[in-house]
C-alpha positions as CSV (number, residue, x, y, z in Angstrom):
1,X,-15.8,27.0,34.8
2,X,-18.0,24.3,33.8
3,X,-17.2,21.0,34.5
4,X,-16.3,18.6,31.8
5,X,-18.9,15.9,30.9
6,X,-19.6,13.7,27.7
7,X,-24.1,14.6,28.8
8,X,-22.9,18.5,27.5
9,X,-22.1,17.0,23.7
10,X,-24.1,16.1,21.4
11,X,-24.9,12.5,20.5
12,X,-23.0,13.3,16.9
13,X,-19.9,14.4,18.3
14,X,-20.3,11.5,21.3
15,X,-20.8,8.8,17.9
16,X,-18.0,10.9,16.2
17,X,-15.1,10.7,19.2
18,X,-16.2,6.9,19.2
19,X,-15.2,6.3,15.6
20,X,-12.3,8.0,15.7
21,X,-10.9,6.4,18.8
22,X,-12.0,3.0,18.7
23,X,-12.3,2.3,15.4
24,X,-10.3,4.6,13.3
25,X,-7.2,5.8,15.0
26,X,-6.6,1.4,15.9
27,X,-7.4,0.7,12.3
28,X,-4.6,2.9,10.9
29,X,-2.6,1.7,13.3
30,X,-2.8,-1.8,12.8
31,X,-2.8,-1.2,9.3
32,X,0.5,0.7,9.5
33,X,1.9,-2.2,11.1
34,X,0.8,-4.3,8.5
35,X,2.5,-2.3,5.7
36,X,5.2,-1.9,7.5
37,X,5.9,-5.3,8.4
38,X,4.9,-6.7,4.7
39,X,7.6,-4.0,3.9
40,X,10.0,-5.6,5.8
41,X,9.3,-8.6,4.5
42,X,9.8,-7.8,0.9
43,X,13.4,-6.3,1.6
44,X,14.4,-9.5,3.6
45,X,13.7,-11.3,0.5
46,X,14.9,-9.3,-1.8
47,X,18.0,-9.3,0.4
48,X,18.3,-12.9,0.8
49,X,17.4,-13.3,-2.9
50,X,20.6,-10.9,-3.8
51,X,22.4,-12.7,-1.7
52,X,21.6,-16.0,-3.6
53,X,22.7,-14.1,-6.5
54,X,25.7,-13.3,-4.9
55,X,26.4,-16.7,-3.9
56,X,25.8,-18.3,-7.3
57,X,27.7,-15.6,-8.9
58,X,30.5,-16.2,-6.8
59,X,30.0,-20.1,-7.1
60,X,30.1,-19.6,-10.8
61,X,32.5,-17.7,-11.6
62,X,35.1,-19.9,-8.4
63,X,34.2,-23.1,-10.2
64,X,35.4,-22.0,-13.6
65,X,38.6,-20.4,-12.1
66,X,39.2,-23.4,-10.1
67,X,38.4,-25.9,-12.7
68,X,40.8,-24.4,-15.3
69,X,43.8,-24.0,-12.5
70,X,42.5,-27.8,-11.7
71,X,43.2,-28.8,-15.5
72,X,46.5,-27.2,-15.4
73,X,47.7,-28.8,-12.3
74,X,46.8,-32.1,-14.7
75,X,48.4,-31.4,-17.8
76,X,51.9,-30.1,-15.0
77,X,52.1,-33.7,-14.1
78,X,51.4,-35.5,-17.4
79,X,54.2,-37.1,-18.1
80,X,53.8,-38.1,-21.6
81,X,53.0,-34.4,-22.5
82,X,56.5,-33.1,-20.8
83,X,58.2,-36.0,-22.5
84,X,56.7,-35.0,-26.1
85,X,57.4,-31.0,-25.9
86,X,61.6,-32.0,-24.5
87,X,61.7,-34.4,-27.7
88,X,64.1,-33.1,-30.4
89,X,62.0,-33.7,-33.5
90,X,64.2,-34.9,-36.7
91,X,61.4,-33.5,-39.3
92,X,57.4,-32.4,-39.6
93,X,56.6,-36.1,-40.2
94,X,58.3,-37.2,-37.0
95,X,56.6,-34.4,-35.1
96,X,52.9,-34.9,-36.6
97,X,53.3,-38.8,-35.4
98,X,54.1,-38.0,-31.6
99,X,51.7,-35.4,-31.5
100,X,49.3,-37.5,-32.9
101,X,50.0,-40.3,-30.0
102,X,50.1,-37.6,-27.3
103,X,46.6,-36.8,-27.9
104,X,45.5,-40.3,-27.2
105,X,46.8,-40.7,-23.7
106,X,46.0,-36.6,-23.3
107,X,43.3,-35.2,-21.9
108,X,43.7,-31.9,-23.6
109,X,41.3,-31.8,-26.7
110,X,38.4,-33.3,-23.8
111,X,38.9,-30.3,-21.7
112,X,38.0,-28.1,-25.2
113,X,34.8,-29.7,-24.4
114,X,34.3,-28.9,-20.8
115,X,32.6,-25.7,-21.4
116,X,34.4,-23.2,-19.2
117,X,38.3,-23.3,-21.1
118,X,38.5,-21.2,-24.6
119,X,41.8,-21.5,-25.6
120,X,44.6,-23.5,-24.3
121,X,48.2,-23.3,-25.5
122,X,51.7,-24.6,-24.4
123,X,54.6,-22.6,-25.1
124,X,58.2,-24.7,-24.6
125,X,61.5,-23.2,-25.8
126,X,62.0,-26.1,-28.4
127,X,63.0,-25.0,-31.9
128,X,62.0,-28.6,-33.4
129,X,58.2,-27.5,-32.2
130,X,55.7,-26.9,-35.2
131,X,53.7,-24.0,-34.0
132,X,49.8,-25.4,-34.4
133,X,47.1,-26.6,-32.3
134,X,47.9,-26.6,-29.1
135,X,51.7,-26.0,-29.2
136,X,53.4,-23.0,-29.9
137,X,57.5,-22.6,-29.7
138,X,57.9,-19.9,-26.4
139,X,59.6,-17.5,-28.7
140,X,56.2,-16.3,-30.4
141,X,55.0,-15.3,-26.8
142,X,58.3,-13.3,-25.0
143,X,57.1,-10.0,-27.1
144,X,53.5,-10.7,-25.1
145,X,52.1,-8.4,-22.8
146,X,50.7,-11.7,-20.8
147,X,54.0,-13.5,-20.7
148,X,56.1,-10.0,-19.5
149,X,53.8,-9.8,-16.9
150,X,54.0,-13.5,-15.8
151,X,58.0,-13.2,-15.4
152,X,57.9,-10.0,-13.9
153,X,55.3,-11.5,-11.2
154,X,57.9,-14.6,-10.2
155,X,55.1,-16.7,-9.8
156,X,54.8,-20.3,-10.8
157,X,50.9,-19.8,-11.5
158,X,49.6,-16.8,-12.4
159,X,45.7,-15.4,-13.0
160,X,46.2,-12.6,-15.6
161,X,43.6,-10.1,-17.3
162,X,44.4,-8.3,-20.1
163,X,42.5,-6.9,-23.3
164,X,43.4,-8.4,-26.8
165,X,42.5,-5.4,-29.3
166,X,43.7,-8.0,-32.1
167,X,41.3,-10.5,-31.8
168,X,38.4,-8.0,-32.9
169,X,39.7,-8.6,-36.8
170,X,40.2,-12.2,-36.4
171,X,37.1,-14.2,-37.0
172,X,36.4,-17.1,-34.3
173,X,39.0,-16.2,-31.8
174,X,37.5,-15.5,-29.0
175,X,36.8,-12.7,-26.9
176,X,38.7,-9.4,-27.3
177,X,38.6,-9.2,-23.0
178,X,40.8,-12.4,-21.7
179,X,41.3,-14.3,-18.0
180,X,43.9,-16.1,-18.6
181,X,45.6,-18.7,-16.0
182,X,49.2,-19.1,-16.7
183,X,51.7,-21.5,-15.2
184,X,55.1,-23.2,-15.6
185,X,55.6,-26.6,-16.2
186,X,58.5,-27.6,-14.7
187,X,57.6,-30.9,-13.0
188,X,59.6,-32.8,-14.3
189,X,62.6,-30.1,-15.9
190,X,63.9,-32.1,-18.5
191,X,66.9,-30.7,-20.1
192,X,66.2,-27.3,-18.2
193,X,64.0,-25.9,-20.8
194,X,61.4,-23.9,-20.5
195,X,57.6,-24.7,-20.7
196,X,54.7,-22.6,-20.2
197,X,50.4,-23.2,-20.4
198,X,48.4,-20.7,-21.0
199,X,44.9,-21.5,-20.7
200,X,42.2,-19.1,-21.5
201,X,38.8,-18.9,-19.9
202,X,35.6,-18.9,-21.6
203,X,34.7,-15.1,-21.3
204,X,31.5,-15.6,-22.6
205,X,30.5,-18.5,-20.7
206,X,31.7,-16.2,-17.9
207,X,29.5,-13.4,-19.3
208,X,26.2,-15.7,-19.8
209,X,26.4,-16.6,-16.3
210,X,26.1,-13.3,-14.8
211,X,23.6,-12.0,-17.4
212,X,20.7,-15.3,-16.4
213,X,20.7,-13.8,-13.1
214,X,17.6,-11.7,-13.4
215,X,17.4,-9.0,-11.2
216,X,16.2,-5.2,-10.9
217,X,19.8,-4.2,-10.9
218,X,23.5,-4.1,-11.5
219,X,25.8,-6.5,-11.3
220,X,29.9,-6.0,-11.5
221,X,32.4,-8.8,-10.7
222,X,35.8,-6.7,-10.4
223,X,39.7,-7.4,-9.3
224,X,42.4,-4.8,-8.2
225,X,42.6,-3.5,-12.0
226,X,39.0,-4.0,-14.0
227,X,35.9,-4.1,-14.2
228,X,35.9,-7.7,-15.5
229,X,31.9,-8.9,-16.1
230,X,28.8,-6.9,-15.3
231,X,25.2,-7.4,-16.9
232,X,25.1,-3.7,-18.1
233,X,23.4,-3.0,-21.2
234,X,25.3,-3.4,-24.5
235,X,28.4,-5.0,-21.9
236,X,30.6,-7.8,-24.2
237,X,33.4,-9.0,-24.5
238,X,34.4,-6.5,-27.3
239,X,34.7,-3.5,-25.6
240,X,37.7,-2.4,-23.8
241,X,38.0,-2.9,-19.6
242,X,37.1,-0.1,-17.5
243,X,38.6,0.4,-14.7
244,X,38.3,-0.8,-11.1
245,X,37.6,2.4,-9.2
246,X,34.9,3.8,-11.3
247,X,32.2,2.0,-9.2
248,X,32.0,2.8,-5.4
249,X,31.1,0.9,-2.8
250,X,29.1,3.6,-0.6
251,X,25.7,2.7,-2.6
252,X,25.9,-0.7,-3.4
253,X,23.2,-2.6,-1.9
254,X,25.6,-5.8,-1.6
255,X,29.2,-6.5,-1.6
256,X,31.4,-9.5,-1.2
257,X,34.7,-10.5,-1.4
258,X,36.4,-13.8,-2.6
259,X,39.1,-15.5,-3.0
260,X,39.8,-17.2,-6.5
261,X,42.9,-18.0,-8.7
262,X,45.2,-16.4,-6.0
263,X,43.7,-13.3,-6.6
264,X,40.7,-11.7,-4.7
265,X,37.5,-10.6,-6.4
266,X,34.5,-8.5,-5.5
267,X,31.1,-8.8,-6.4
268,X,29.0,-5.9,-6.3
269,X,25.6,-5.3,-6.3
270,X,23.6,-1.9,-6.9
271,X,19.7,-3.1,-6.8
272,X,17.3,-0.5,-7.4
273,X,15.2,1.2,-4.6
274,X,12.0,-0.1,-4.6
275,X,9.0,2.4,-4.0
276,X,6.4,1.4,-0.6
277,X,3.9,1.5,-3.5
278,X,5.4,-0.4,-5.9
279,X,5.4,-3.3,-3.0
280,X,1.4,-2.7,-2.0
281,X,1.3,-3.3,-5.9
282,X,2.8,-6.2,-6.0
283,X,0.2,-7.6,-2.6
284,X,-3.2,-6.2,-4.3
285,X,-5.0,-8.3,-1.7
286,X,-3.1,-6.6,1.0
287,X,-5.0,-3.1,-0.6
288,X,-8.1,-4.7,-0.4
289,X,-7.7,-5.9,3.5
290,X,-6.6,-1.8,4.3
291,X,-9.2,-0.6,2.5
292,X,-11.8,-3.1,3.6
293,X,-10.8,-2.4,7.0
294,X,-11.1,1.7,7.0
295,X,-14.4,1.8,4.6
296,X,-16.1,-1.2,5.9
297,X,-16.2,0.6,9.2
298,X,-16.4,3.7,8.2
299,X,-20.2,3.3,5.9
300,X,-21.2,1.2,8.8
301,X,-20.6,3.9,11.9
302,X,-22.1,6.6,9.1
303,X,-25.5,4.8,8.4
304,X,-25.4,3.7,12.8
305,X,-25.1,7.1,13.6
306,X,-27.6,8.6,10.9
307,X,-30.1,6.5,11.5
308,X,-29.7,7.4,15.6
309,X,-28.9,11.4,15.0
310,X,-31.9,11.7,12.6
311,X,-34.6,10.0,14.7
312,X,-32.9,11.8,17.2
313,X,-33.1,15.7,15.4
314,X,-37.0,14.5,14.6
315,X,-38.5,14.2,18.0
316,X,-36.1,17.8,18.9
317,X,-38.3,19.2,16.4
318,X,-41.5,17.8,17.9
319,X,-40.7,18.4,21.3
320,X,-40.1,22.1,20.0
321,X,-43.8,21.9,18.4
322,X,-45.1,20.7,21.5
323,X,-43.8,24.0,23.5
324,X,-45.8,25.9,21.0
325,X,-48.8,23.9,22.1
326,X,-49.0,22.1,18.0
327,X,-49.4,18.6,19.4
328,X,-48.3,16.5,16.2
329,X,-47.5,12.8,16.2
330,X,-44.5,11.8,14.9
331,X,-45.0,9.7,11.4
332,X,-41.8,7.9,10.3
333,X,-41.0,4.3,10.5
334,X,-39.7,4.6,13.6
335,X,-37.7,1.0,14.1
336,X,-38.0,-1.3,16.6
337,X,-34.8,-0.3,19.0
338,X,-34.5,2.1,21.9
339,X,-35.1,5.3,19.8
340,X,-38.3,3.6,18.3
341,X,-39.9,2.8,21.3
342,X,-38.8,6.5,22.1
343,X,-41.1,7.7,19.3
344,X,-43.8,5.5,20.0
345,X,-43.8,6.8,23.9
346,X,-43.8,10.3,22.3
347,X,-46.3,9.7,20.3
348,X,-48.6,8.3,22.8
349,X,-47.9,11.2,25.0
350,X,-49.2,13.8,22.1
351,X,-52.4,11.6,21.8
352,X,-52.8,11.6,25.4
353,X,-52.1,14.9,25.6
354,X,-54.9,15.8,23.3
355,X,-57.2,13.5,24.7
356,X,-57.2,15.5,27.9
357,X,-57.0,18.7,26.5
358,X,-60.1,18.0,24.9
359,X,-62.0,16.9,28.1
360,X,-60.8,19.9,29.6
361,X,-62.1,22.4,27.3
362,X,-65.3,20.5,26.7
363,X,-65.9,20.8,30.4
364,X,-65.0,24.2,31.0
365,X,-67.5,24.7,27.5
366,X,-70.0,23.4,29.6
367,X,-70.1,24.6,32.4
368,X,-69.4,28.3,31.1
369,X,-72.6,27.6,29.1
370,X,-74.4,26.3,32.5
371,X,-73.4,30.0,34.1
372,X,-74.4,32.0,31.0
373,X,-77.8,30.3,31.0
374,X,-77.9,31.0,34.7
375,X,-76.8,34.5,34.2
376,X,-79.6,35.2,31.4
377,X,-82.2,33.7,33.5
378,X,-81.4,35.2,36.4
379,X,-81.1,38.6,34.4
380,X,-84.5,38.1,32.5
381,X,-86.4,37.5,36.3
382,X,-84.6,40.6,37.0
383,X,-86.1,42.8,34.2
384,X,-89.1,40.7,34.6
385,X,-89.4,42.5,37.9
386,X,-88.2,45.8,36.7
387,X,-89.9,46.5,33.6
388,X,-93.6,46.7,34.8
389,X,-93.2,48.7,37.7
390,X,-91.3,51.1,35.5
391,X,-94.0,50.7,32.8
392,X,-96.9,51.2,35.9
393,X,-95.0,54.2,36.7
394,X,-94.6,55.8,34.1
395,X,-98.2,55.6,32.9
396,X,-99.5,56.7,36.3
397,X,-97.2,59.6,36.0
398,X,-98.7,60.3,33.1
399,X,-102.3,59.6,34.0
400,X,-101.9,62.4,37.3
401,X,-100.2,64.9,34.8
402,X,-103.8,64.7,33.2
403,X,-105.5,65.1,36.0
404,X,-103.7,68.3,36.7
405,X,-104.4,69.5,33.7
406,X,-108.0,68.4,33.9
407,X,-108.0,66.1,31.4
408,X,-110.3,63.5,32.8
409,X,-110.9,61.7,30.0
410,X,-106.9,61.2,28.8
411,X,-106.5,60.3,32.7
412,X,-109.0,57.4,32.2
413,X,-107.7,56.1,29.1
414,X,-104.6,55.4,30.4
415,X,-105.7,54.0,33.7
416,X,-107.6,51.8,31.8
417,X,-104.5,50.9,29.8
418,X,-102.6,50.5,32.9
419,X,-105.2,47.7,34.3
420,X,-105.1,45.9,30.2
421,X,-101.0,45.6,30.8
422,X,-101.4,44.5,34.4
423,X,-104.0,41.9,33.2
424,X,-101.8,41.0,30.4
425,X,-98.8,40.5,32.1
426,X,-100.7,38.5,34.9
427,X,-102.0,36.1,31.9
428,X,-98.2,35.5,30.5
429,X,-97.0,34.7,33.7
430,X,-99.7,31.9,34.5
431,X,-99.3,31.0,30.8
């Protein structure tokens, strides 16, 4: 088996591992811990800002309970106003005049004023009473769902909620869904008769507070029975209560529990879920940072490792080239780092190489031509030497052929030809 070894890859796998490990792999990294910590972030805000909600909700909606059981506890020790609902009144003029001078020393028409109290109404079991204004005779109120449920609770002070279908056809009074805070005043028990406030809250008031807190959400402020305020769409304080246990706790994003008006309320909270993109939406810069930080990288290491791979594949090729014995030089800008001065080197090489080879074959030209001329010389002395004999000897064979034949006078002829070429040849020679 081979051993393992980063020299048996090639330099665009090497530059690729590189990228991936020290550059890409650590960017998505930190980037994911980025994200996931601007994440975080955003839901501890959002948290904290529901819990202000909740808070100022809760403060709201206390502070208007409070204040109205506050105003009640006033008007149970005024003593002028106990004094002026025991009086036995002799006729309408008599009671007109003492109502008239209760409201001066009264703080009751101020608290109409305050903002947070709708309707407020005493109730005493005094027949010389002129129902109106503020006063009622307690009669009109024993057939009333409110006042049969404050005796049958035996409390002193009582926070009721009830829904008043009757007020829908009555212009100007009030909200059709009531909080009422109801209470004896017996502080004083003149005569033992029976007196009773009824004070009802401004729902709407109630109402407007919930529905400035904006939020991407739902909001419900319930007690054992209803449903009292929520910022739903199309919620008023027309419609009819629903009840208590049609929301559930399980998916509300916050809950709390108070104490107001001797009763406890909840508060609860169902945000909406807010998508991981919706967030990186909401940060555009943080986009631009991720992205920066994976492309910016990313172009770079492409161009590094093209401009070394290509340079690189080029002088592959030429080295093949020069195994075929095609000595090129390599003609590309080459740069001025490592590779560069590679190329340049290579180059030289290919020059040098062809330098030499040229000497070479000049010389071996050269001296090839040297022993052919030497051959041909040495060949021409030879047939020098071998043609006249064989020329001689031929035309002496020729001449004693004559002889035998008795032809003297051929036999001369061709001796005497025999001594022309001899003379001949002896001139060229000297020549």
């Amino acid at each position: 088996m081979r051993k393992f070894s980063f020299n048996n890859y090639k330099i665009r796998t090497k530059l690729l591992l590189i990228y991936c490990f020290c550059v890409l792999i650590p960017i998505i990294f930190t980037d994911a811990i980025i994200l996931y910590t601007v994440n975080s972030n955003y839901k501890e805000n959002r948290m904290r800002d529901l819990t202000y909600v909740t808070e100022r909700v809760k403060s709201n909606l206390a502070d208007t309970v409070e204040s109205c059981i506050l105003f009640t506890y006033n008007l149970y020790s005024d003593e002028k106003l106990d004094e002026f609902l025991s009086k036995q009144y002799i006729n309408h003029l008599d009671y007109y005049e003492n109502y008239t001078e209760m409201l001066r020393y009264n703080s009751l028409s101020y608290n109409y004023n305050y903002g947070r109290l709708y309707k407020i109404v005493i109730y005493a079991d005094n027949d010389t009473l002129i129902n109106g204004g503020s006063v009622a005779k307690l009669e009109t109120a024993k057939e009333e769902d409110w006042y049969k449920a404050f005796i049958d609770s035996g409390q002193d002070i009582f926070l009721y909620t009830y829904y008043d279908g009757g007020k829908k056809f009555i212009p100007g009074s009030g909200t059709s869904r009531t909080i009422s805070v109801i209470r004896k005043l017996d502080y004083y028990d003149r005569r033992g008769m029976s007196k009773i406030l009824k004070v009802d809250l401004d729902y709407s008031n109630m109402l407007k507070d919930v529905l400035n807190e904006k939020i991407d959400g739902e909001i419900y402020i319930r007690n054992n029975e209803f449903i009292l305020i929520s910022n739903i769409p199309g919620t008023s304080g027309i419609r009819e209560y629903e009840p208590a246990d049609t929301i559930h706790t399980e998916d509300a994003t916050m809950d709390m529990t108070f104490q107001t008006g001797f009763q406890e309320w909840e508060i609860i909270i169902k945000a909406k879920e807010v998508p991981f993109w919706s967030v990186l939406f909401e940060n555009q810069w943080l986009i631009i940072i991720v992205l920066f930080n994976i492309f910016m990288p990313t172009i770079l290491i492409y161009f590094v490792g093209k401009s070394i791979s290509k340079r690189l594949k080029i002088i592959t090729s030429y080295m093949g080239k020069v195994e075929k014995e095609q000595f090129e030089v390599i003609d590309i800008n080459e740069g001025e780092d490592e590779i560069g001065k590679l190329i340049r080197r290579f180059n030289l090489m290919v020059l040098r190489i062809k330098e030499l080879i040229e000497v070479v074959f000049k010389g071996q030209a050269e001296k090839q031509s040297l022993e052919l001329a030497k051959k041909n010389a040495e060949l021409k002395a030879v047939q020098s030497q071998v043609n006249p004999h064989f020329l001689f000897n031929t035309l002496e064979s020729i001449r004693m052929r004559s002889l035998l034949k008795k032809e003297e006078e051929t036999a001369d002829i061709i001796e005497e030809l025999a001594i022309l070429f001899r003379k001949s040849m002896s001139w060229g020679d000297d020549y």
